[in-house]
Structures are given as structure tokens and as C-alpha cells.
N, CA, C and O of each residue as an XYZ file, in Angstrom:
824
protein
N     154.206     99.987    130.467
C     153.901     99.248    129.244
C     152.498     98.650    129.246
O     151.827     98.307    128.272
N     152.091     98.580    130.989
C     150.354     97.783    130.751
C     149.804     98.997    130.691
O     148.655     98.630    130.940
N     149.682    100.533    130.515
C     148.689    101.583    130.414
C     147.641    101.433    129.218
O     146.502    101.895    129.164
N     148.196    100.811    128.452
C     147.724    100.735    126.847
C     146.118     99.422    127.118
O     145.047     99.421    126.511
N     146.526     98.629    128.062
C     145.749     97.465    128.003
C     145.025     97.478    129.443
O     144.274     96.503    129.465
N     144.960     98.098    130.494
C     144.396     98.476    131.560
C     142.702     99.045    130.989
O     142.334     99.835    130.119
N     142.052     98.254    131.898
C     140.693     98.506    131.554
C     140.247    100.722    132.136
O     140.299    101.372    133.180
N     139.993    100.910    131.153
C     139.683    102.479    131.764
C     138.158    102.489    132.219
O     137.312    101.604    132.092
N     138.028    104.166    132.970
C     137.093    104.091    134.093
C     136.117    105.076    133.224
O     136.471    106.190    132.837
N     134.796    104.479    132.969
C     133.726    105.398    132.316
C     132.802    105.407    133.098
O     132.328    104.365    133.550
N     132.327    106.708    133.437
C     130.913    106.822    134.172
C     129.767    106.713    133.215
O     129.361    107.630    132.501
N     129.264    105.439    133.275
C     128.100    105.567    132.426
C     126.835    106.244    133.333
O     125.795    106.206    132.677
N     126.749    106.539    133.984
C     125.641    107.273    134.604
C     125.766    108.867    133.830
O     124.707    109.488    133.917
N     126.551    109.389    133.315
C     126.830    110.168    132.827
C     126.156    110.355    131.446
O     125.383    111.267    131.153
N     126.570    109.353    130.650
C     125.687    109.046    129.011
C     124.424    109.100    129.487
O     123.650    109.928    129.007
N     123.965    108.132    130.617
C     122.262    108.274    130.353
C     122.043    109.660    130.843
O     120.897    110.087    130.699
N     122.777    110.316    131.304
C     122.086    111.332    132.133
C     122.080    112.359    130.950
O     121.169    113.153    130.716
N     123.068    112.236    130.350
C     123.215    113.618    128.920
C     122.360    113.042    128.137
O     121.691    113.901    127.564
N     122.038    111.871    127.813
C     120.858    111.393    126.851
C     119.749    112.009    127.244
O     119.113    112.840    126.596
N     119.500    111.570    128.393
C     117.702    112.090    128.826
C     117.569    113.280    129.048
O     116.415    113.607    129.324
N     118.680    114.460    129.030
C     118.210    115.580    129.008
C     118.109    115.933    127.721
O     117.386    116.905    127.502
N     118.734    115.316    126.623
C     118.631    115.722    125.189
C     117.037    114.977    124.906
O     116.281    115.497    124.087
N     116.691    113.908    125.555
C     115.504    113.408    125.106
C     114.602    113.989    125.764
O     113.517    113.835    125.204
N     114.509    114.826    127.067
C     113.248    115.382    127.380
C     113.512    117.038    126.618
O     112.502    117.737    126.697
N     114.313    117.486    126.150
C     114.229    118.371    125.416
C     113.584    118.415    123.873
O     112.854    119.238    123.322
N     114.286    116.939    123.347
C     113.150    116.976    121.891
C     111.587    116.500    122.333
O     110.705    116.401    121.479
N     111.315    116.181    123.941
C     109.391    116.037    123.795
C     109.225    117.127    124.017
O     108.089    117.374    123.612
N     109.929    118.540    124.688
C     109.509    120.128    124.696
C     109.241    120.509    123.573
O     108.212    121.166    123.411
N     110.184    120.174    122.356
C     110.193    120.632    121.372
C     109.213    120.020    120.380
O     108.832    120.647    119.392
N     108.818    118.801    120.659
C     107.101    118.340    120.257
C     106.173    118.837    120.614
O     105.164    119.001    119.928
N     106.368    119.279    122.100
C     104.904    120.015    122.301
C     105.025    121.476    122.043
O     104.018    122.079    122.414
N     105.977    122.254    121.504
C     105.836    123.305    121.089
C     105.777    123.482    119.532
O     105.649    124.595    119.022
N     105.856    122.574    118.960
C     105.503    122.052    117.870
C     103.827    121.952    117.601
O     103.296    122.429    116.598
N     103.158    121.310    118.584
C     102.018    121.466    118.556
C     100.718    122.026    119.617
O      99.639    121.584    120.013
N     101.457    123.141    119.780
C     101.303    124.567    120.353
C     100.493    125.829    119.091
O     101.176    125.701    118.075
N      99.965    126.341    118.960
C      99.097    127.220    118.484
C      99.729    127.720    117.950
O     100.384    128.542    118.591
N      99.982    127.634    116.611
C     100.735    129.055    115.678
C     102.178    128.841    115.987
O     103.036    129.721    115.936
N     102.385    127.499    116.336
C     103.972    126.930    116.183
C     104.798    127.204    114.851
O     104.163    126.979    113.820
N     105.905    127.582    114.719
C     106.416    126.927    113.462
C     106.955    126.001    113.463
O     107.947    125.815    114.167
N     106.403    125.045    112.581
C     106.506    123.782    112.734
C     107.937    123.425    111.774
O     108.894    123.064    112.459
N     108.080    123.462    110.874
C     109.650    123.884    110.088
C     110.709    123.778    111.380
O     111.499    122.855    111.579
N     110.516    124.945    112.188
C     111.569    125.570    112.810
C     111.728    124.921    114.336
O     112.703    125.072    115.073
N     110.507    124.150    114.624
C     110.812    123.227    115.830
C     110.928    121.453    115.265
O     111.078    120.555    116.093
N     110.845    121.219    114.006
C     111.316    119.976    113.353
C     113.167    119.599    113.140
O     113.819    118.560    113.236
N     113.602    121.376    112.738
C     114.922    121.426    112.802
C     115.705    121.147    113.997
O     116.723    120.459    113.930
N     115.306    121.617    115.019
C     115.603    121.618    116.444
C     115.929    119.890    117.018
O     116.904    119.238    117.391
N     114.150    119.636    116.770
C     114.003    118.229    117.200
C     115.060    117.261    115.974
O     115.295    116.123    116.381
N     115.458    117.479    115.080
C     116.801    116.703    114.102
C     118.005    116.716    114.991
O     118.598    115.729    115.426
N     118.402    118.545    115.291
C     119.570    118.826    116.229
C     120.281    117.748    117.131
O     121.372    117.199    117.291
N     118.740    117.788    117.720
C     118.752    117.021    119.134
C     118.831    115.843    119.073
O     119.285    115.319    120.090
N     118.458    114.931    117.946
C     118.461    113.544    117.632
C     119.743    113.510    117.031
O     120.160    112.484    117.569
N     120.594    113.860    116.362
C     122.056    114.003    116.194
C     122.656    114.172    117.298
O     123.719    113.556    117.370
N     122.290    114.959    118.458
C     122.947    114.846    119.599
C     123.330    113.780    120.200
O     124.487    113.514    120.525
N     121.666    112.652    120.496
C     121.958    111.791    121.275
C     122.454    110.827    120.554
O     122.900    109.923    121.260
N     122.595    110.591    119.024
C     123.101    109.546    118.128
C     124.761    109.414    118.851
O     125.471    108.463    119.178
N     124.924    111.089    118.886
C     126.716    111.503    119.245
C     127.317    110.483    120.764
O     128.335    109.802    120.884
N     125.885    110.835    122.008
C     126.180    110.444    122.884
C     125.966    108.739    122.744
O     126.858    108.032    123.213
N     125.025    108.224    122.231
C     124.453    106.796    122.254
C     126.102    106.045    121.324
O     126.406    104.853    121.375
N     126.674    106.817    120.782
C     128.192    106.105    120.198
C     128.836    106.254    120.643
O     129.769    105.471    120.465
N     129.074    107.537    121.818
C     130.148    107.558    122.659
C     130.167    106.531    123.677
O     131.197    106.024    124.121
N     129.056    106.260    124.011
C     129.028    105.276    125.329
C     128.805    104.464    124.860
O     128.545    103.644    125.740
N     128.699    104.016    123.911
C     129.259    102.298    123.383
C     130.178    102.032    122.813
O     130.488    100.878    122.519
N     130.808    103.023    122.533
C     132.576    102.975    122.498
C     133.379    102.774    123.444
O     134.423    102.132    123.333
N     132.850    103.452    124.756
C     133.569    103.245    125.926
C     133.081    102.194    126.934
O     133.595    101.760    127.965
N     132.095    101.965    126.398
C     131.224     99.807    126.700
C     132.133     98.852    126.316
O     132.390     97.934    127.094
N     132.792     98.939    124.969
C     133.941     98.291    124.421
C     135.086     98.343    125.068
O     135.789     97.334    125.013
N     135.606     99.608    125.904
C     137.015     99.641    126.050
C     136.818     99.288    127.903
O     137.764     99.270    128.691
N     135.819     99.114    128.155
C     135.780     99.048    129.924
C     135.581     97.949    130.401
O     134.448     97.503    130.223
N     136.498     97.153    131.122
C     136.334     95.913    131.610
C     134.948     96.027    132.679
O     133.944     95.329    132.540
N     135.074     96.730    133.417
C     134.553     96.198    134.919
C     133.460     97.851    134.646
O     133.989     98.951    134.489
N     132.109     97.653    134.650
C     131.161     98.740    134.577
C     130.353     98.671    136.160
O     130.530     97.875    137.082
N     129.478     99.758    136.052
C     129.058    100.012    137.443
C     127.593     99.020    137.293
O     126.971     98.856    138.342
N     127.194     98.548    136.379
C     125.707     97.535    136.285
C     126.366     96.572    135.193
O     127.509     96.618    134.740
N     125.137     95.527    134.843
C     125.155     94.801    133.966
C     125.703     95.398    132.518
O     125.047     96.363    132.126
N     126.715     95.016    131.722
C     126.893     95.260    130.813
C     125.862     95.622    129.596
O     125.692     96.698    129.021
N     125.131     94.152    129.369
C     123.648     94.229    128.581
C     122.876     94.866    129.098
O     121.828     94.983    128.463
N     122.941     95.516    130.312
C     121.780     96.789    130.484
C     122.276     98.006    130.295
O     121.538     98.989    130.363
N     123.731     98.120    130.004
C     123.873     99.534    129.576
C     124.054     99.462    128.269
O     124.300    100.600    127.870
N     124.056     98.760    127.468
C     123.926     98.725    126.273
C     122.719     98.781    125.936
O     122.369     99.423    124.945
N     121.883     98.124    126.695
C     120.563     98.213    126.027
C     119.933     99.613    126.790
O     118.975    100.218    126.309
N     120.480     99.948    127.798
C     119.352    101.398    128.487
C     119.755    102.574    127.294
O     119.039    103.430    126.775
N     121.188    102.255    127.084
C     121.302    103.527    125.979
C     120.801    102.992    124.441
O     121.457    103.575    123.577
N     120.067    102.284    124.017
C     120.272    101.613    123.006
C     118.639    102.559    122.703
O     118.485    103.403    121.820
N     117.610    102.118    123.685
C     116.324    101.904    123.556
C     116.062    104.031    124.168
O     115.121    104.750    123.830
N     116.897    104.308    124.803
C     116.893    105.842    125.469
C     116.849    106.417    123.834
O     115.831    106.964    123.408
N     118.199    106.207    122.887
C     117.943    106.693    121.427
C     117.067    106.268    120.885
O     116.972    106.794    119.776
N     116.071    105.315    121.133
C     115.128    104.857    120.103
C     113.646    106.137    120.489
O     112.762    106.577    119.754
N     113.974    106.386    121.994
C     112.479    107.093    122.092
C     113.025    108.773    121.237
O     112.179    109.376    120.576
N     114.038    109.177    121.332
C     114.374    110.083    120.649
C     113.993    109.708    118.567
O     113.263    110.289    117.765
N     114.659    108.840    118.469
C     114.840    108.532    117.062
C     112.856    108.805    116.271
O     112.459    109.442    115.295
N     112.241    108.086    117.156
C     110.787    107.839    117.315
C     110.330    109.314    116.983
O     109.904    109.462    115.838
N     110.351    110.544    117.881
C     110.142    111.426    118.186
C     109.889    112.050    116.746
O     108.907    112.429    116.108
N     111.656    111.945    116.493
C     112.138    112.727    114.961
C     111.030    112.272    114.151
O     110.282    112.965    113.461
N     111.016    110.993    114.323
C     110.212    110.562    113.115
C     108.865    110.593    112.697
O     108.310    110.371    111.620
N     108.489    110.915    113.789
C     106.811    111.599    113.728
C     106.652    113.053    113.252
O     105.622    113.500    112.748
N     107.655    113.661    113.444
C     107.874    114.948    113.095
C     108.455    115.509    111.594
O     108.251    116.429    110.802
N     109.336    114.292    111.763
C     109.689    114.248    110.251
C     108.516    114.145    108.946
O     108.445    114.791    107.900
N     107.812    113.254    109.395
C     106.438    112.907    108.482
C     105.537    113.753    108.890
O     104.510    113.345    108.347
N     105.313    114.525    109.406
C     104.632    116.159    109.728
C     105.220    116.710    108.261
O     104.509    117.008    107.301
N     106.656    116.776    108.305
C     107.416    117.638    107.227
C     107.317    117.703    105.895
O     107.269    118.570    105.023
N     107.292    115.988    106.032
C     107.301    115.488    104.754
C     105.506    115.101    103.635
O     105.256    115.227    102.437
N     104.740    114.665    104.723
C     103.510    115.315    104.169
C     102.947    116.793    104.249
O     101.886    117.221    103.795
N     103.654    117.267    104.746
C     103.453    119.278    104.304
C     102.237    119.114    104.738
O     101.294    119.007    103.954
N     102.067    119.064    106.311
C     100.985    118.655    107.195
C     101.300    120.633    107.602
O     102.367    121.226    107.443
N     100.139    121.154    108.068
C     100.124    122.344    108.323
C      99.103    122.658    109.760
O      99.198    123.537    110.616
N      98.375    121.828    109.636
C      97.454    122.056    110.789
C      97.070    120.249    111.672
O      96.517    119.175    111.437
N      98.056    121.179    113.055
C      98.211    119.779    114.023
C      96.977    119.459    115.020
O      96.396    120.071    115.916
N      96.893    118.423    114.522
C      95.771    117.550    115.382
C      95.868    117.483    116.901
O      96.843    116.954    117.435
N      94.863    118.017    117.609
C      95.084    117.872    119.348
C      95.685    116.613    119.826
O      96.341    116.679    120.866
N      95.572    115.537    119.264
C      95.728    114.226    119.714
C      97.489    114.745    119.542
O      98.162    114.306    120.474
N      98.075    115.356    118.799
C      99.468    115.315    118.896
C      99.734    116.352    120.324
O     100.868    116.116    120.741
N      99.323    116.972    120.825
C      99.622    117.896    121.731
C      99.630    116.708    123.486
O     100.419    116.729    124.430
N      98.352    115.809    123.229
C      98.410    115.021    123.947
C      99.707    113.823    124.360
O     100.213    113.413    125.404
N      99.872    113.577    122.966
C     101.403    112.782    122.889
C     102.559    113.649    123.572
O     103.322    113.199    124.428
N     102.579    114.713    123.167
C     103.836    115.457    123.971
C     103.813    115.683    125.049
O     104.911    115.741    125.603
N     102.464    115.943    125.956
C     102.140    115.841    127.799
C     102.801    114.983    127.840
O     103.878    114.988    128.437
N     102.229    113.816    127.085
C     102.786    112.377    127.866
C     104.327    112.216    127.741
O     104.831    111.780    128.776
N     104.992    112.402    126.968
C     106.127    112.528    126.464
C     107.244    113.194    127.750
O     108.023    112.721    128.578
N     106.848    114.342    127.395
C     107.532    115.393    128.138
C     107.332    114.360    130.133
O     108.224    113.820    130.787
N     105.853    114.497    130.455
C     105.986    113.795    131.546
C     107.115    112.272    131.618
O     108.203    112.344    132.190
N     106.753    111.313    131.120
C     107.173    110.387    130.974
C     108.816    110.091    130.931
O     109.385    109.226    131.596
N     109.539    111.159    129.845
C     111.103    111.302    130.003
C     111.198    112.338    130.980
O     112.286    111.840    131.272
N     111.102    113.280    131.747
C     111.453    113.443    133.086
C     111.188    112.498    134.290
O     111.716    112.731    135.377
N     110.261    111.290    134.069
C     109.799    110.618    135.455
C     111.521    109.601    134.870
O     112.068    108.954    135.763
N     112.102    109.578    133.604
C     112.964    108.571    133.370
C     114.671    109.528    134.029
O     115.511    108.831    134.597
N     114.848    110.541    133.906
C     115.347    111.387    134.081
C     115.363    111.084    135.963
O     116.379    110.919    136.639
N     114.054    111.085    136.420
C     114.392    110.691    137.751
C     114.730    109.597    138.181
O     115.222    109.299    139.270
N     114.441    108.932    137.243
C     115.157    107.270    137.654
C     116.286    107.140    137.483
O     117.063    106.582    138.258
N     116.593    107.724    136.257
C     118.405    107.390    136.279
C     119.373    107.989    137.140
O     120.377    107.420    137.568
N     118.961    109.384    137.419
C     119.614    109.746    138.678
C     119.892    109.267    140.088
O     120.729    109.202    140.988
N     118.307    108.886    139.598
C     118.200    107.621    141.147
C     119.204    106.185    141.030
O     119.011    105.179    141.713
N     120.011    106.298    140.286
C     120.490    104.522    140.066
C     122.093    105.180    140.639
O     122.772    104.348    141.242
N     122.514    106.141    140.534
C     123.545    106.458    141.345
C     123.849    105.910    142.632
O     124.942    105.529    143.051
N     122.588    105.924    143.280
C     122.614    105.718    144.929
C     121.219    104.298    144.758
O     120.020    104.517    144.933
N     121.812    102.949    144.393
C     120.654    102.333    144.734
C     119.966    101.867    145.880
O     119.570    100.704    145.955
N     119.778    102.806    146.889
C     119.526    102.723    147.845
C     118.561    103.384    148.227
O     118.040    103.570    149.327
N     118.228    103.966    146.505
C     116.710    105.064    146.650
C     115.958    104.038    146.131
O     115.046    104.687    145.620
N     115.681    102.742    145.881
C     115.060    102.095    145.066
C     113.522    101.994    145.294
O     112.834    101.522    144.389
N     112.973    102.394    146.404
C     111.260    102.281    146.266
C     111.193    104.357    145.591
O     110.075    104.558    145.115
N     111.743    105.143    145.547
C     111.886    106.158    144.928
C     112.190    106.345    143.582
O     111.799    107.291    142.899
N     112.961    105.339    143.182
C     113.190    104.805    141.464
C     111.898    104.264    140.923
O     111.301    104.937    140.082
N     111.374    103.037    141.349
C     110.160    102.664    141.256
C     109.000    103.165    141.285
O     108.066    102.908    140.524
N     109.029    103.989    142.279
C     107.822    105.219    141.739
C     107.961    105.870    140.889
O     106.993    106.509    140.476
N     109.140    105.977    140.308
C     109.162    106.610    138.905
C     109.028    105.841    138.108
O     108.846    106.417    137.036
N     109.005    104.189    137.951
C     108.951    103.630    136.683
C     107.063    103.513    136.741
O     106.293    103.541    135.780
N     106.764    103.393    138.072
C     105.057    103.070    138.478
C     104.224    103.715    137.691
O     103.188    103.247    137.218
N     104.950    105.555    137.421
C     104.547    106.409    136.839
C     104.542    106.228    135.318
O     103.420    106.279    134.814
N     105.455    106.049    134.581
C     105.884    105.752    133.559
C     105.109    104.799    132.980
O     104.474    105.155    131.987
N     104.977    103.413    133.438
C     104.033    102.534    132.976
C     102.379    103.180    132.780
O     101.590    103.096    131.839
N     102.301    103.733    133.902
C     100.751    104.641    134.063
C     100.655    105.129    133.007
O      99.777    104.640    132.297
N     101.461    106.253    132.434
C     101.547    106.899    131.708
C     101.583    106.271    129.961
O     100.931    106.757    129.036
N     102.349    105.310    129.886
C     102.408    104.364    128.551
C     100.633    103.693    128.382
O     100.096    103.429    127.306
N      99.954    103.528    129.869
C      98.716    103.380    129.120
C      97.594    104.355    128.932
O      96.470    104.150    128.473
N      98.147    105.481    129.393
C      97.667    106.744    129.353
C      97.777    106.897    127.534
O      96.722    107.030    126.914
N      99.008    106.868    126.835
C      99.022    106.781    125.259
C      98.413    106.169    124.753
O      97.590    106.511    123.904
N      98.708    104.787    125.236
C      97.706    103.798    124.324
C      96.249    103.597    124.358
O      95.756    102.570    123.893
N      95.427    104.672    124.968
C      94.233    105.156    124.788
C      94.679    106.322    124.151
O      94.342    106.306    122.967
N      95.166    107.109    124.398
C      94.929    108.390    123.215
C      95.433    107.876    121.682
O      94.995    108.295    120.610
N      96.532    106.795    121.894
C      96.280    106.787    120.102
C      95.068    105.733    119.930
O      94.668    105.824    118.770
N      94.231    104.629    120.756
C      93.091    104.262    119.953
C      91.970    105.320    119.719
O      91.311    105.156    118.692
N      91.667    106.331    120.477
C      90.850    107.185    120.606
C      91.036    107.895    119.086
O      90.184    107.979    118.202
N      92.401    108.370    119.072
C      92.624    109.282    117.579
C      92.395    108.681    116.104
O      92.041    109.200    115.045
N      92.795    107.187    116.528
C      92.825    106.263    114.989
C      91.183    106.555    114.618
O      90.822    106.932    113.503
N      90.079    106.260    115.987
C      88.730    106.524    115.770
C      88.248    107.241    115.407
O      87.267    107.285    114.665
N      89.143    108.337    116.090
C      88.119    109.539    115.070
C      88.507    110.012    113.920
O      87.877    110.751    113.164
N      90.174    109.319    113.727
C      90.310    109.744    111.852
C      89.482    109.055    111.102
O      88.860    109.484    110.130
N      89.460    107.729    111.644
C      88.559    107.227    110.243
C      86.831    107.365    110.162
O      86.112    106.970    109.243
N      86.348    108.176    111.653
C      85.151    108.455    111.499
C      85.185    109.784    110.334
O      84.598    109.932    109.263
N      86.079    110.582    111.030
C      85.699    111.729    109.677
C      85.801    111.578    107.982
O      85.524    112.448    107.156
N      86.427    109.798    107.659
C      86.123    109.609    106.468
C      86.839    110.119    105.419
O      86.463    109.986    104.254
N      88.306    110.956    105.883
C      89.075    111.643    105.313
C      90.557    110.315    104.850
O      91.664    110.784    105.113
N      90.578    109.480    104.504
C      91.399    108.515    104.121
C      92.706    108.584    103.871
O      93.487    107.657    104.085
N      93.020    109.715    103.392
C      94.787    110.137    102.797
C      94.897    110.544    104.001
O      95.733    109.871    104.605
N      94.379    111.426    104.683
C      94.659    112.363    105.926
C      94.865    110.981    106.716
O      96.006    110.557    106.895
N      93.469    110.119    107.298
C      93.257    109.114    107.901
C      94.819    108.580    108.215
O      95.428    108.720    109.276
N      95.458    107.701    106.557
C      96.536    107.087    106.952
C      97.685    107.837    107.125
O      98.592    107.213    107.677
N      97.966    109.160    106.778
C      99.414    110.045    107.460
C      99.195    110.530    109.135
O     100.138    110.844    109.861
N      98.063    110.519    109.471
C      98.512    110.742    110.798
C      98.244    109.329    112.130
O      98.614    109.327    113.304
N      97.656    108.511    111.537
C      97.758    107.039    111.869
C      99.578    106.542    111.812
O     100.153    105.819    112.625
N     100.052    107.080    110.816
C     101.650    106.926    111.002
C     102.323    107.940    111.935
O     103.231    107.403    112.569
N     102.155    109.269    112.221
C     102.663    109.560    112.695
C     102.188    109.289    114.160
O     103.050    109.474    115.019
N     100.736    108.808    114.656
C     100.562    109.125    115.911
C     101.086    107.488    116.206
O     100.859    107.304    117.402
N     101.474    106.679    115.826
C     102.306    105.058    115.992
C     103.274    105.558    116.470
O     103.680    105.029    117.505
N     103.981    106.675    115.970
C     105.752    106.526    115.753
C     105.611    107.136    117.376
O     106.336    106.633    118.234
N     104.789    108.075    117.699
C     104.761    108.773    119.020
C     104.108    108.033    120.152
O     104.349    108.147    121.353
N     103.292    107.303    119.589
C     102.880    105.764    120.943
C     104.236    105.157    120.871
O     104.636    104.759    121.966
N     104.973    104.996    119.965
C     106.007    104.122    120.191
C     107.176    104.635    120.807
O     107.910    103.778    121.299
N     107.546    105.858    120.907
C     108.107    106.707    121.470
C     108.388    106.213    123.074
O     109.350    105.754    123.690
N     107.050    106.558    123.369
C     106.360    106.145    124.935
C     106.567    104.838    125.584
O     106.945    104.688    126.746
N     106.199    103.604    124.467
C     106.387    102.436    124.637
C     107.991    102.326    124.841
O     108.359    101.285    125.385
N     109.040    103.299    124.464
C     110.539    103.085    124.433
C     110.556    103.430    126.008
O     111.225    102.822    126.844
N     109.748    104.453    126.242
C     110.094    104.993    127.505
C     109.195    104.066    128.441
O     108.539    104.768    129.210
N     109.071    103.325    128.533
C     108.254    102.061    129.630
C     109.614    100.505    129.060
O     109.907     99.444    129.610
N     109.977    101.017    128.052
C     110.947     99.522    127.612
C     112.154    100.103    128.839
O     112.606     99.260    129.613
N     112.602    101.493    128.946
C     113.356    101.953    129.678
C     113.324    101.942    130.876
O     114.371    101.782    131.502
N     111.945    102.131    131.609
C     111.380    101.589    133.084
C     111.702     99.964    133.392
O     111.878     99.504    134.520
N     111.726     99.446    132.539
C     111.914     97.810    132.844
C     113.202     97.667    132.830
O     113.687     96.964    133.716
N     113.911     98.160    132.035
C     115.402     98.010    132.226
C     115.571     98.131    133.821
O     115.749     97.276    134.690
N     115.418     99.829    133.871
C     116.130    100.392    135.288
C     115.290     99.632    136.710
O     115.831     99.638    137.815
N     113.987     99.032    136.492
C     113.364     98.112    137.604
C     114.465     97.071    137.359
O     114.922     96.879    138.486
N     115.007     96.446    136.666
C     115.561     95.091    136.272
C     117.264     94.948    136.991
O     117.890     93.950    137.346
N     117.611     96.349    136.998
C     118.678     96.551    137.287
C     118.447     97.079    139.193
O     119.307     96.653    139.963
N     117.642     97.699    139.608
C     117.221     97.444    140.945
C     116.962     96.486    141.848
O     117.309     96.417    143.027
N     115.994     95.373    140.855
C     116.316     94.144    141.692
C     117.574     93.319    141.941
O     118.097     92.669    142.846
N     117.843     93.762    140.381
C     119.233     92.480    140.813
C     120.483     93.467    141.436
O     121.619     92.992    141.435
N     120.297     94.632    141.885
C     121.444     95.026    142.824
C     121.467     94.525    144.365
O     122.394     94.850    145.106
């Protein structure tokens, strides 16, 4: 009669781990997006796919946040590691989306740069979360967040660099659509360094 009210057993190492492979798959699919003679249509659809994916996973594991007494970390950090893991995805879409939606046809190098960083950045996160299985890899976790931070200011010079040279070329409509989209993809990055602080946060206090 207590089966009904017994706290059940969820591996959340599991959600982040299916998240971040869906999230280093939509920064592949950014940088092949802005790849030479991409179709851009047809890797925007993809990168939607994939952001429906992790929406699927980011509700599954906070459904089962609700039903689990006793978790393997801090509660508020698995709510928030999966919370902010969908935001660098959500981000992604949305730079891409406004590619779509201004019927943008020819991609700016500065976007090809965002997706290095991207693509690097959610695999160095990819190694961290694996690493939280065994916290006993923790100066090995940390070099992955060391990286990650590196890397977040690695963006935030390429988008001041790009804002500069849109508005040197004096092109103003252009100027402000890709000033929006290259934000949504610094911010992307910035999700993925909000995600390094989590998983440092959760290392110390183990």
C-alpha cells in the first residue's frame, strides 16, 4: 500500500547527459549552417528538431525532480543545471531562427566563429558532466570548466569585434539584424559558463 508514496529512483546524470548530447549536436548544426553553400532552411529545421528534443528531456527531468525525495546532488542544482543546459540550446534556435526570419542568405564569418566556440565549449560541458558521476575526478572536471570560462571570453571578443565592424560598414538594417542574432549566440556561450559554475559549485560542496 506504501508503493504509491515511496520516493522513486531517477538518475539524473542521465537527463544532463541526453541534454548535452542534443546540445552539442544543435552547435554542429550551427556550424554547418555557416559552412559554405550550407542550406541554411534545412540545417534551421534540424536545429528546431533538436530544441524540441531537449524541451522533451528538460520536462522529463523535472517531472521526476518532483516525484524524487532523496537525489544524487543538490536539488536547486539540478533544477537549475537542466534549466540553464535548455537555455544554451533555446539561444542557439534563436539566432537561427532570426537568420530565417530576416531571409538572411549570406552568413557572416563572425557566425562560423560562434559555432567553434560553441561546438568546443558544449563538449568541454559534456566532459564535465560525465565527470560528476565519479566526484573524485574533480581537478579533471575543473579543467573542463577552466576551459569553458576561457572560451566564454574567447566570444565576448568576437561579438565586440563583429558589432564593430557592422556598424563600420554603415549598413544599418543589416547592422541591427545581425547585432541580434550574434547576442543570442554570445548568450548561448554565456549559458554554457552559467553551466561551468553550477558543476564547479556542486564539486566543492561534495
Amino acid at each position: 500500500m506504501f508503493r504509491g508514496i515511496l520516493p522513486k529512483e531517477f538518475n539524473f546524470y542521465d537527463y544532463f547527459e541526453r541534454h548535452i548530447a542534443v546540445t552539442v549536436k544543435a552547435a554542429t548544426e550551427l556550424m554547418l549552417l555557416a559552412s559554405d553553400n550550407a542550406n541554411i532552411e534545412s540545417c534551421a529545421r534540424r536545429i528546431k528538431e533538436l530544441e524540441l528534443q531537449a524541451d522533451d528531456i528538460t520536462h522529463k527531468c523535472t517531472e521526476a525532480l518532483h516525484k524524487t525525495f532523496i537525489t544524487p546532488i543538490e536539488r536547486t542544482d539540478i533544477h537549475s543545471l537542466i534549466k540553464i543546459l535548455d537555455d544554451i540550446v533555446d539561444n542557439i534556435d534563436s539566432a537561427v531562427q532570426r537568420i530565417g526570419l530576416y531571409e538572411i542568405t549570406e552568413i557572416r564569418s563572425e557566425t562560423k566563429m560562434f559555432a567553434e566556440i560553441l561546438v568546443k565549449t558544449t563538449q568541454e560541458i559534456e566532459l564535465a558532466l560525465k565527470g560528476l558521476r565519479d566526484i573524485k575526478n574533480s581537478e579533471y572536471i575543473s579543467a573542463r570548466c577552466r576551459t569553458i570560462h576561457q572560451l566564454e571570453s574567447e566570444a565576448d571578443m568576437v561579438l565586440r569585434s563583429a558589432i564593430v565592424r557592422l556598424f563600420k560598414e554603415n549598413k544599418p538594417i543589416e547592422a541591427i539584424m545581425w547585432k541580434e542574432i550574434f547576442e543570442r549566440m554570445e548568450k548561448a556561450v554565456d549559458k554554457c559558463e552559467a553551466v561551468a559554475n553550477i558543476i564547479e559549485g556542486v564539486v566543492i560542496s561534495a
